[in-house]
DRENPARO-572818 format. One record per atom (N, C-alpha, C, O): x, y, z. Coordinates in steps of 0.05 Angstrom, whole numbers, padded with zeros to 5 digits, always signed. Example, Ala and Ser with C-alpha at 12.3 -4.5 7.8 and 13.67 -1.06 7.14 Angstrom:
! DRENPARO-572818
+00264-00114+00156+00246-00090+00156+00264-00066+00156+00285-00066+00169+00257-00045+00142+00273-00021+00143+00258+00001+00157+00268+00023+00161
This chain:
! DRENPARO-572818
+00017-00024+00000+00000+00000+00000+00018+00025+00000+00034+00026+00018+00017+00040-00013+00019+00069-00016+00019+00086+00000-00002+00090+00013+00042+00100+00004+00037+00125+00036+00020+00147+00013+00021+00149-00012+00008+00159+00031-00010+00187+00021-00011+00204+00034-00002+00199+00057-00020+00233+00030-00016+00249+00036-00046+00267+00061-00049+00290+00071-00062+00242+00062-00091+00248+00076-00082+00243+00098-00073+00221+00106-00081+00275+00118-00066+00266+00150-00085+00248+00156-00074+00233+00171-00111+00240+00152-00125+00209+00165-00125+00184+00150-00142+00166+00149-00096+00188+00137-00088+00162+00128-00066+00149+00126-00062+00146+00151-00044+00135+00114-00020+00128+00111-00006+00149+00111-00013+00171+00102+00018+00145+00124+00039+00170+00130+00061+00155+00126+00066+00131+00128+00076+00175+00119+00105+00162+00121+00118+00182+00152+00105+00199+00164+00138+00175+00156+00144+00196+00175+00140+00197+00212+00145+00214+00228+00126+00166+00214+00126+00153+00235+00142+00143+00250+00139+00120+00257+00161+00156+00260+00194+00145+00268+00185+00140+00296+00179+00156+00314+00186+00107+00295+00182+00104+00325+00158+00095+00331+00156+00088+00354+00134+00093+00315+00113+00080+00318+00109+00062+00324+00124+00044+00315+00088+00056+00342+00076+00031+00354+00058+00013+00338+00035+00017+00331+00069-00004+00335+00056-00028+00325+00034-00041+00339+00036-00050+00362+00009-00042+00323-00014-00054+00334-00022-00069+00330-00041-00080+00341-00008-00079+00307-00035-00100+00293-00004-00113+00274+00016-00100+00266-00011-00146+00271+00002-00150+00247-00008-00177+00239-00018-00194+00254-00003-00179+00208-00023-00203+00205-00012-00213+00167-00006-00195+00152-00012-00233+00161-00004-00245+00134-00032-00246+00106-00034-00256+00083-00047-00232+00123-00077-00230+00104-00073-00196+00092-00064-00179+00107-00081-00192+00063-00081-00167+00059-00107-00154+00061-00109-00129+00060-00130-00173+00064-00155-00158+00063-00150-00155+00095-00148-00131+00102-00148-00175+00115-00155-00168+00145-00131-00139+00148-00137-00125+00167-00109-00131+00134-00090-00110+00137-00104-00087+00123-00101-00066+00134-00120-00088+00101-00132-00069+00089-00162-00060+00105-00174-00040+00099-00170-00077+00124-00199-00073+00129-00193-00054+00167-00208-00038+00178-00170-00063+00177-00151-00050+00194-00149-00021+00188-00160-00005+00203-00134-00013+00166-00126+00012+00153-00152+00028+00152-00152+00052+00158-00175+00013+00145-00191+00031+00134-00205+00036+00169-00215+00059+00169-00207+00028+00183-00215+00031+00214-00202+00050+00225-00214+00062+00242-00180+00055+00220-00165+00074+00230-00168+00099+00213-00176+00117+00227-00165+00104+00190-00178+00121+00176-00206+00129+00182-00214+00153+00183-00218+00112+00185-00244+00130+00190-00242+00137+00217-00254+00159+00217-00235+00133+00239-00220+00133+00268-00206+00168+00260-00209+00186+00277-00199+00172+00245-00171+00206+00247-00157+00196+00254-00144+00210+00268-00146+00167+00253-00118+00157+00265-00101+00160+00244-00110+00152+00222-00081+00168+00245-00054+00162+00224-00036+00144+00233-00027+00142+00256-00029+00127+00211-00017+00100+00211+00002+00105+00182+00002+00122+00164+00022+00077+00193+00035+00071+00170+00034+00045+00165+00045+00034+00184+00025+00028+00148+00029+00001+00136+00053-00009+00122+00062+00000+00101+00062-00032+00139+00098-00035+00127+00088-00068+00127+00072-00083+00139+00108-00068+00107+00105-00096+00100+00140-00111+00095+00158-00101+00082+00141-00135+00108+00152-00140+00114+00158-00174+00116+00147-00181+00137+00172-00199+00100+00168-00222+00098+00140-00238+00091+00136-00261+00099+00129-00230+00081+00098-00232+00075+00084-00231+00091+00069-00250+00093+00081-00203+00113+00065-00196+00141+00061-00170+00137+00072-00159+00118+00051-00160+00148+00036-00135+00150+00035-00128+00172+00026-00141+00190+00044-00101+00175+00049-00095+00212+00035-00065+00209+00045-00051+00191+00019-00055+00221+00003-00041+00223+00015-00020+00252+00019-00029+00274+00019+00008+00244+00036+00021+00268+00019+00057+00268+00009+00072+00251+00024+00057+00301+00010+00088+00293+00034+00105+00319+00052+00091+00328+00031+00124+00323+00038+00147+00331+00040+00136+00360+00018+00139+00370+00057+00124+00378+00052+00131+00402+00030+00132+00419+00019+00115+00433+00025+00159+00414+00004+00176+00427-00023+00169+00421-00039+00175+00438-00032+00153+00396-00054+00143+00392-00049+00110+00387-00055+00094+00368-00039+00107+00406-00045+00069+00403-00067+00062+00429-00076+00039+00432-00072+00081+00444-00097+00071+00447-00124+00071+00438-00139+00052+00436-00132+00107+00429-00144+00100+00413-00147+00084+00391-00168+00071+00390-00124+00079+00366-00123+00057+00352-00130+00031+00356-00142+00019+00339-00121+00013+00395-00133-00015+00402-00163+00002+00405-00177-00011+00389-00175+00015+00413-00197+00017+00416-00223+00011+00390-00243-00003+00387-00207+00032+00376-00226+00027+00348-00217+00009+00334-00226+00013+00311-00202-00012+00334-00190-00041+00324-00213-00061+00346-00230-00073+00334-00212-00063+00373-00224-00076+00381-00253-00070+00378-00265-00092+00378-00269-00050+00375-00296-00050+00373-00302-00062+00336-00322-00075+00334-00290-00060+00318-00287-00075+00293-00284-00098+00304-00306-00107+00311-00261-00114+00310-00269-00142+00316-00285-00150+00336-00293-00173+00336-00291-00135+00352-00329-00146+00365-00350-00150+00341-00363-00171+00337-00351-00121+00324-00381-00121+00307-00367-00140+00291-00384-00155+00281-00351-00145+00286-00351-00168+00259-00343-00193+00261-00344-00208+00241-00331-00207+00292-00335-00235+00298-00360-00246+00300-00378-00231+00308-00366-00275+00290-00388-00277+00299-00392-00289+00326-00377-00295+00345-00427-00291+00321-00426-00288+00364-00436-00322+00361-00447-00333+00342-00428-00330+00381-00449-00356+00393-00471-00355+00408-00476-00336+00423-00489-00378+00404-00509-00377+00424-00508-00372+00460-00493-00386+00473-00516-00361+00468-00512-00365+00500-00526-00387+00515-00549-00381+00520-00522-00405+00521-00532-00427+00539-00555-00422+00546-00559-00404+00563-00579-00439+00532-00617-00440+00544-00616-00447+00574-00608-00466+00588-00630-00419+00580-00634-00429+00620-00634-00459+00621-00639-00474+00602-00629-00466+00641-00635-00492+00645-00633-00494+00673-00615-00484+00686-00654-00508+00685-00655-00512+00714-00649-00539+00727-00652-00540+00752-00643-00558+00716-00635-00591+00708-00666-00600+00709-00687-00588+00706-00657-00632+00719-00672-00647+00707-00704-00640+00711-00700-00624+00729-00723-00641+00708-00745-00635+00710-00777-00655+00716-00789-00661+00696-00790-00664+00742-00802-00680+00737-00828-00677+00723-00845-00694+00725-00833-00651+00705-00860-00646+00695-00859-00664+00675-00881-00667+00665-00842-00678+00665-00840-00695+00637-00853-00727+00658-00877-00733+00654-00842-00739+00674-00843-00754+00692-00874-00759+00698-00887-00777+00687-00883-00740+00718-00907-00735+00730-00937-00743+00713-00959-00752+00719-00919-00730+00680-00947-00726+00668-00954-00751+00649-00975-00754+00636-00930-00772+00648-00931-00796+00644-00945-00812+00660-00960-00829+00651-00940-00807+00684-00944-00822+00713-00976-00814+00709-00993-00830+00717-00983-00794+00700-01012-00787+00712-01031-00804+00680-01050-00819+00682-01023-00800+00667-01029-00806+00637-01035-00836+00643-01058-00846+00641-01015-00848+00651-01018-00886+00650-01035-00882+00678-01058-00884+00672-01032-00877+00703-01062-00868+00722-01076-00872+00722-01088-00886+00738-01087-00856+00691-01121-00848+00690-01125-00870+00669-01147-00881+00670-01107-00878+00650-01116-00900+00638-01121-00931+00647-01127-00952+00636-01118-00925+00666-01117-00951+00688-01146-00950+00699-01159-00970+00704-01154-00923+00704-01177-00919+00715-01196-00916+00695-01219-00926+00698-01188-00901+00670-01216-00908+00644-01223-00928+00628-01245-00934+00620-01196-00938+00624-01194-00966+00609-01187-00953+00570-01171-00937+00559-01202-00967+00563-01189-00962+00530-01227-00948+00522-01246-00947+00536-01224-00940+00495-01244-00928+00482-01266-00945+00472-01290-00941+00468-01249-00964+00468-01268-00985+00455-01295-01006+00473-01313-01021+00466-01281-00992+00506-01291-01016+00527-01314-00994+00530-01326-00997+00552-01323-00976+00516-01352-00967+00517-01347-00951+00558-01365-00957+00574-01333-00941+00564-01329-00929+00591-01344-00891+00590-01348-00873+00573-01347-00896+00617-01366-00870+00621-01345-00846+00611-01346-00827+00595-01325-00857+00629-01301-00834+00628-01304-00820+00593-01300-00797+00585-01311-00841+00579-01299-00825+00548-01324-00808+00547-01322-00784+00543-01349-00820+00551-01367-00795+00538-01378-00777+00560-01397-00761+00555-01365-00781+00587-01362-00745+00593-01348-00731+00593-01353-00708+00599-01318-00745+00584-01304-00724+00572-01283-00719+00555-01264-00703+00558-01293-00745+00526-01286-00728+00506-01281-00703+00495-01287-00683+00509-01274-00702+00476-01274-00667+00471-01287-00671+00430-01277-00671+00408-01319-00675+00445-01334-00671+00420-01341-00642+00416-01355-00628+00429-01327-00639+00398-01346-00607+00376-01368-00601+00379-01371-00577+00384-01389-00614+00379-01412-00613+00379-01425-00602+00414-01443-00586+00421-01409-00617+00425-01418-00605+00461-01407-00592+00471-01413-00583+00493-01378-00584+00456-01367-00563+00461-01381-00543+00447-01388-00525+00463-01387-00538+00428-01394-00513+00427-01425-00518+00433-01437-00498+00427-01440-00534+00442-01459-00526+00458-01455-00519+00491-01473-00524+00508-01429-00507+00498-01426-00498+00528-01410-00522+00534-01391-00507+00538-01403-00538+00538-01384-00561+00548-01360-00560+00552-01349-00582+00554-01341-00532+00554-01323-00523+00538-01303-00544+00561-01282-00552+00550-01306-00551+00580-01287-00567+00600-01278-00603+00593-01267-00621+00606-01291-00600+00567-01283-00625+00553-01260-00613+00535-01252-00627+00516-01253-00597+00539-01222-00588+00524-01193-00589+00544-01170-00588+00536-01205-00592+00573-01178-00602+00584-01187-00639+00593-01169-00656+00597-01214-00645+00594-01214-00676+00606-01205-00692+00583-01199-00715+00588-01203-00685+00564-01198-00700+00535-01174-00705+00538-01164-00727+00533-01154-00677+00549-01122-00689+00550-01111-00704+00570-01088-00705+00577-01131-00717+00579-01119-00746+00594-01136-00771+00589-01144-00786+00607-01140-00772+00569-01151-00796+00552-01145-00803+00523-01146-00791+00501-01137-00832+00534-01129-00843+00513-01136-00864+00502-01132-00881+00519-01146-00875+00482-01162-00892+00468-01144-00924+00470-01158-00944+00468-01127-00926+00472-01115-00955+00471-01085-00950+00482-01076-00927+00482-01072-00968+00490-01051-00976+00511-01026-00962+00482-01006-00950+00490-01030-00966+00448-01006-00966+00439-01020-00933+00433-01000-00924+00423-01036-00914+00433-01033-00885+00435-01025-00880+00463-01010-00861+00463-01031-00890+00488-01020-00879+00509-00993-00880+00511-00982-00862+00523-00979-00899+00501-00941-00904+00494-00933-00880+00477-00913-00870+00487-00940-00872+00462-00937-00849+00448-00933-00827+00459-00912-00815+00455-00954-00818+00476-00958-00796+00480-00939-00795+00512-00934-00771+00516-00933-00806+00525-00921-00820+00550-00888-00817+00539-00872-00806+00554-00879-00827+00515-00853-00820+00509-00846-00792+00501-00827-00778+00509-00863-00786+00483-00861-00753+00475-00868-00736+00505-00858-00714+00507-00880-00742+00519-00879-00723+00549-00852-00728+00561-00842-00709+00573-00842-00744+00561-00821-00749+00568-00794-00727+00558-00775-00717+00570-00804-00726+00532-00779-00704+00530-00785-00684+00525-00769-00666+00530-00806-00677+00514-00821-00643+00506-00831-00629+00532-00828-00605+00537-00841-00647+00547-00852-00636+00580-00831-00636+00592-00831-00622+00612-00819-00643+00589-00797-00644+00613-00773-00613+00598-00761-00597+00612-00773-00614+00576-00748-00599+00563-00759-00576+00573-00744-00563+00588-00793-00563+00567-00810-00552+00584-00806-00532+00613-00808-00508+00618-00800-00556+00628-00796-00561+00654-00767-00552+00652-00766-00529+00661-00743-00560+00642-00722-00548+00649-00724-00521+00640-00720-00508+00661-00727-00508+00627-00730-00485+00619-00737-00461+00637-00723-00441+00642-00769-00467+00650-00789-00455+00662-00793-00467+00686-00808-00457+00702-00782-00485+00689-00795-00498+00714-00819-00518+00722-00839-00514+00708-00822-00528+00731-00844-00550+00723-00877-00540+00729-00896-00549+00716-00878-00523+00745-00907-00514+00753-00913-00496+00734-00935-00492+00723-00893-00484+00731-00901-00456+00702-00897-00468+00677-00910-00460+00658-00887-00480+00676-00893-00499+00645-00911-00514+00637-00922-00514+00614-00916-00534+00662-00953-00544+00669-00972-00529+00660-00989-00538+00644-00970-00501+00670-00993-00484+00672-00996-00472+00654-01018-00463+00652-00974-00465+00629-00975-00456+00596-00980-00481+00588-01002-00478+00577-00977-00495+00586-00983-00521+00570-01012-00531+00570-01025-00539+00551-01017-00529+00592-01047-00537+00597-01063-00510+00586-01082-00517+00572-01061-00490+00587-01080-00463+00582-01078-00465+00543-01094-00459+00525-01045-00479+00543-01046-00471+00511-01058-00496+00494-01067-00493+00472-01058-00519+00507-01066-00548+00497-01105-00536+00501-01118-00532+00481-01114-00534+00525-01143-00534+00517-01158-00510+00503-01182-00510+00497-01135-00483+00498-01144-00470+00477-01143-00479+00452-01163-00476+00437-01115-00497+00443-01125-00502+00412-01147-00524+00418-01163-00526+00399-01152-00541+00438-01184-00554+00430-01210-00542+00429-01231-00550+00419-01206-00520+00443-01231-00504+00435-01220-00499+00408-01229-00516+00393-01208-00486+00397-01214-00475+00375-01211-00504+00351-01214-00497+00328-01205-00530+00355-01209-00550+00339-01237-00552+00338-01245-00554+00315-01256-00551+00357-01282-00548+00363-01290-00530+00344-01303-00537+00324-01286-00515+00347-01298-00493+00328-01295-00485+00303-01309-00470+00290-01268-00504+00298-01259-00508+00261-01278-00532+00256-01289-00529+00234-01283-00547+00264-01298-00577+00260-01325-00578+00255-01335-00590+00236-01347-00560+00283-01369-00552+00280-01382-00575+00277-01406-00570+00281-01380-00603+00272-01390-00622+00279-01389-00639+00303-01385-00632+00326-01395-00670+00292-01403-00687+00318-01370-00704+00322-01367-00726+00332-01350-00686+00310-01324-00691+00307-01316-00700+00348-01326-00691+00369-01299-00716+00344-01294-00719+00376-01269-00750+00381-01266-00774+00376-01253-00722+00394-01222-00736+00394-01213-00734+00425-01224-00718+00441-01188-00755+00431-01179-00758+00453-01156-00755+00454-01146-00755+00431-01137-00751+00476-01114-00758+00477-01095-00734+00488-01105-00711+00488-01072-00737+00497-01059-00704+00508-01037-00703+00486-01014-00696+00492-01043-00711+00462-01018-00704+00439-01021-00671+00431-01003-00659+00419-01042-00661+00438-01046-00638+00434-01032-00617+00461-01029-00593+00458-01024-00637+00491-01007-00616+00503-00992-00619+00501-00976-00605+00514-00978-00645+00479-00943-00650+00482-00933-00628+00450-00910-00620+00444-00957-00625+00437-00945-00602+00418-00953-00578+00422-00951-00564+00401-00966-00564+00448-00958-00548+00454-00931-00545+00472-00918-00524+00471-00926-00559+00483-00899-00570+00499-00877-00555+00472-00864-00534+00471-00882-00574+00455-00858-00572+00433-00854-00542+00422-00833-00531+00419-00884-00529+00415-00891-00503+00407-00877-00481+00426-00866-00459+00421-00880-00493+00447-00865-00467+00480-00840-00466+00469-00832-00445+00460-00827-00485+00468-00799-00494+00464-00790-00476+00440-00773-00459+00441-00804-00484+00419-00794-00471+00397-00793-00444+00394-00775-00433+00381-00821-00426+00412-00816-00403+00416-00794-00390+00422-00778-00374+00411-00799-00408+00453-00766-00386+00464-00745-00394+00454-00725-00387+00465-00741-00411+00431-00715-00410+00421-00714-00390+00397-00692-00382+00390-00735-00383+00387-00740-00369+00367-00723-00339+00381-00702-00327+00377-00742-00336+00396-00730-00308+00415-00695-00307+00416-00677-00296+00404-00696-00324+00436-00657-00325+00439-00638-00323+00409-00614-00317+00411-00648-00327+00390-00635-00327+00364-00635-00303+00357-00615-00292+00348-00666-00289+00362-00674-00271+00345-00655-00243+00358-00646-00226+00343-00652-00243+00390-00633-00231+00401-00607-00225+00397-00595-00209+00412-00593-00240+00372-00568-00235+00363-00567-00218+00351-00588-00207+00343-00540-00207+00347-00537-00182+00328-00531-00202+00299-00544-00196+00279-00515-00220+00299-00513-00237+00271-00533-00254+00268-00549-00259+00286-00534-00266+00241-00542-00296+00227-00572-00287+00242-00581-00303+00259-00583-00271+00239-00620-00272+00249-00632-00291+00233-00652-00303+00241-00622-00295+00208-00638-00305+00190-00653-00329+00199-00676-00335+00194-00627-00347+00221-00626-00370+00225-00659-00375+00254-00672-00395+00260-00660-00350+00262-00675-00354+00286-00694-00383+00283-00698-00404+00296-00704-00370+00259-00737-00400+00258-00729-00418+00245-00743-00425+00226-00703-00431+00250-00703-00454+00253-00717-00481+00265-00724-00502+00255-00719-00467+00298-00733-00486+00309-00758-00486+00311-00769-00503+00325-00774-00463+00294-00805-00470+00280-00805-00489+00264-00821-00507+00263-00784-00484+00250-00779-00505+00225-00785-00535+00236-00801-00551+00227-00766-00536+00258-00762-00556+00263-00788-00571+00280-00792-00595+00277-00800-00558+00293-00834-00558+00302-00849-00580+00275-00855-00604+00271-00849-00555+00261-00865-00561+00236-00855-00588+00227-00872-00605+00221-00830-00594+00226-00824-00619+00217-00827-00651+00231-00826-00674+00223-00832-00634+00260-00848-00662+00276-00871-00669+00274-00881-00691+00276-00884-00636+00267-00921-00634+00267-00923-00663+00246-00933-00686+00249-00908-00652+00221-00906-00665+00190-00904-00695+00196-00913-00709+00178-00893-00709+00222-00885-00734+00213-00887-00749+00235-00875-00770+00236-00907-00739+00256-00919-00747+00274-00955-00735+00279-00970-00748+00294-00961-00719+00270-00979-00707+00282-00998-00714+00252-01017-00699+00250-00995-00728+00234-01010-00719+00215-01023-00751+00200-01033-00757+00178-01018-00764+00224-01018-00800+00213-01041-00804+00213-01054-00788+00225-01053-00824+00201-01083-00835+00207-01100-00835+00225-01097-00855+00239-01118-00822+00233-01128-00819+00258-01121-00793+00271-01136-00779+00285-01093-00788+00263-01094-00764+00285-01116-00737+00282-01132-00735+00263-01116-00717+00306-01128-00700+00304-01111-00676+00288-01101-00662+00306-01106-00668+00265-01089-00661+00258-01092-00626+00259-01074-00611+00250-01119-00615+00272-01121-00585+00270-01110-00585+00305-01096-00566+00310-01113-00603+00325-01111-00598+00349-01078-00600+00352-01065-00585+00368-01067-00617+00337-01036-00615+00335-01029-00586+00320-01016-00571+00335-01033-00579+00301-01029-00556+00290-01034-00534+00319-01015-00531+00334-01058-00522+00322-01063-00506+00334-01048-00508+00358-01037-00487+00367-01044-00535+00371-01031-00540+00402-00998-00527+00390-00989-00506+00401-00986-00537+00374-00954-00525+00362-00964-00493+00360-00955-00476+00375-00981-00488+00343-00981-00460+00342-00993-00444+00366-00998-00421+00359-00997-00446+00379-01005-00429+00404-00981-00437+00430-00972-00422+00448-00978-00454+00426-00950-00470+00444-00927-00448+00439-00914-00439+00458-00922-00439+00414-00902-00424+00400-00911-00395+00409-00893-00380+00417-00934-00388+00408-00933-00360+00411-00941-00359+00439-00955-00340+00445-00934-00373+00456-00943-00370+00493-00906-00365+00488-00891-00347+00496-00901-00386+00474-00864-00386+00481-00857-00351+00474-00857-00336+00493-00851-00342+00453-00850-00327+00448-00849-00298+00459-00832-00280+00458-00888-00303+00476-00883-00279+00489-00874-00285+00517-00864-00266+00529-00875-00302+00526-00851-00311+00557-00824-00295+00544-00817-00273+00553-00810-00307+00524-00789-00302+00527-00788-00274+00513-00764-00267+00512-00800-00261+00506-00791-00230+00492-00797-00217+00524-00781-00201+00532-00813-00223+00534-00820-00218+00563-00800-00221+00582-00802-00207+00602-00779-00238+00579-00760-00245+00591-00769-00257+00625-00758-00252+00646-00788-00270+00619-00800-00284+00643-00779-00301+00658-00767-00317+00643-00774-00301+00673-00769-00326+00690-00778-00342+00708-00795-00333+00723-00770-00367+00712-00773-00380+00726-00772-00372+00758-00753-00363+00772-00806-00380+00763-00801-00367+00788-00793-00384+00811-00787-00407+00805-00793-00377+00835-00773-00390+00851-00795-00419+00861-00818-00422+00852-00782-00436+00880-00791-00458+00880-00829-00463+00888-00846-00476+00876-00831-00446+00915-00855-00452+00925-00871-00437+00900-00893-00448+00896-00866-00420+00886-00879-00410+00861-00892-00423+00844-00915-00422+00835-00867-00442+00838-00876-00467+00824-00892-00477+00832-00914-00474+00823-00887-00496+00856-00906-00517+00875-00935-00507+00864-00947-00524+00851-00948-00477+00867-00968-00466+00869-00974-00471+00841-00991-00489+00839-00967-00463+00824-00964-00469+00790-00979-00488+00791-01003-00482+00792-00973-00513+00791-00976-00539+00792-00998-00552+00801-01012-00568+00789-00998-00543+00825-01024-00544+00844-01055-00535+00824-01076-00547+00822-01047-00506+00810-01072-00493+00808-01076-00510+00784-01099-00518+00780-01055-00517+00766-01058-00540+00741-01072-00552+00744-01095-00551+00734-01060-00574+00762-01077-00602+00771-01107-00590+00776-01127-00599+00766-01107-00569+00793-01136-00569+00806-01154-00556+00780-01178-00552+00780-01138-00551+00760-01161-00536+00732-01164-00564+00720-01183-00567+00705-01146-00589+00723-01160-00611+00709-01178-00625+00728-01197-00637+00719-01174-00623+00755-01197-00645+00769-01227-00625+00776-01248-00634+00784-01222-00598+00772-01247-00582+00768-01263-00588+00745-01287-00583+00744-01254-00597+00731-01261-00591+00696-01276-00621+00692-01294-00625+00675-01265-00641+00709-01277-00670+00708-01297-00664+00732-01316-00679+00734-01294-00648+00747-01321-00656+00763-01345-00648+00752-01368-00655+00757-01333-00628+00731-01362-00613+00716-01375-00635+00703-01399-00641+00705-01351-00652+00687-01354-00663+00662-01368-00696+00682-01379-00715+00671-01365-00695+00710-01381-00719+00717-01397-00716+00733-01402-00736+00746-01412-00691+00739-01427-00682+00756-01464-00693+00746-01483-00687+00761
């Protein structure tokens, strides 16, 4: 490079300058020069065995590391910062444990049991006022190989849930966001349509998840592009689990998509996990919105 005559640029006449920078790349030596130039720093660029040594005045080598180091901040890229995590979590656990429970106590769909027709989650009695067949439905399951299903996927969507948020506050979005999308499956259906099962709170489970990762991405200064990935990745479970023969495939949809936007606004909210007896209470009021909702549904 060329000495010039722009006092905010290459100089010759640096006797004694401090060297700041040196490096065998001519773009990373040219993209240097030009930082300092726009800085009012005067520098001289000497080259030397195929290196590049980058030198200024003494008197401005601090300013020079200064505006050198804020360039390589904005232009390294960043990594993710580590998803809260509170360890292991028994909401994944619990809600297995309660799932095989109640199927012990209803039996299967086929054995003609009271449990299913007070509280399925038919369209038809839901929107004639029944609306509490949208949380009794997510603990019923029609046969021993859908309750395995839904029992493994709690396992890691409820629980990932649970590490995140904590187990009582994750409970308690999950459940609010699982029996909203069955009301509104109810109300896309408008018939004598009528489905079982809690696959609709393990994809809102998955939907939470995906939110707040959406968020934490979206928080970077680089690569934003990448944030909805893990919508993507939602979508690609909805695709290849949620859409098989039989399934309810608007209550999976809706459960991911409202799952996602509870996540979302927790984490733009920057909610946290609140402290323990917080939780406990969480949990408590959960449980007690599903054994309220069955007393209606068996009253």
């Amino acid at each position: 490079m060329e000495a010039g005559a722009n006092e905010n640029g290459p100089v010759d006449g640096l006797a004694g300058g401090a060297v700041v920078r040196t490096t065998a790349s001519t773009t990373r030596a040219g993209d240097w020069a030009l930082v300092l130039a726009a800085a009012g720093i005067r520098y001289r660029l000497d080259t030397a065995d195929g290196r590049f040594a980058l030198a200024v005045d003494p008197s401005d080598r601090a300013a020079a590391e200064t505006a050198l180091a804020g360039f390589d901040a904005e232009g390294a890229p960043e990594s993710l910062p580590p998803a809260p995590d509170l360890g292991a979590s028994l909401l994944g656990p619990l809600a297995a444990i309660g799932f095989c429970g109640m199927f012990l106590v209803t039996g299967s769909r086929e054995g003609g049991s009271r449990w299913f027709e007070a509280g399925a989650a038919s369209a038809q009695q839901i929107a004639a006022g029944q609306w509490w067949r949208a949380v009794t439905a997510l603990t019923l399951h029609a046969d021993p190989l859908h309750l395995a299903g839904n029992v493994v996927a709690a396992l890691i969507f409820m629980s990932a849930a649970g590490r995140w948020l904590g187990g009582g506050l994750a409970a308690l979005l999950i459940l609010v966001s699982a029996a909203v999308a069955n009301l509104l499956t109810a109300a896309v259906h408008r018939t004598d349509f009528v489905s079982v099962g809690s696959s609709t709170a393990i994809f809102a489970a998955l939907g939470l998840v995906a939110g707040m990762q959406v968020v934490r991405r979206l928080r970077l200064r680089t690569r934003r592009g990448y944030a909805w990935v893990p919508l993507g990745a939602g979508l690609a479970i909805y695709a290849m689990l949620g859409v098989g023969e039989g399934a309810d495939r608007y209550a999976h949809l809706f459960g991911l998509g409202i799952g996602a936007a509870v996540g979302l606004g927790v984490a733009w909210a920057d909610l946290r996990a609140p402290r323990p007896s917080l939780q406990a209470l969480m949990g408590l009021v959960a449980l007690a919105g599903v054994t309220s909702c069955w007393a209606l549904a068996l009253r």
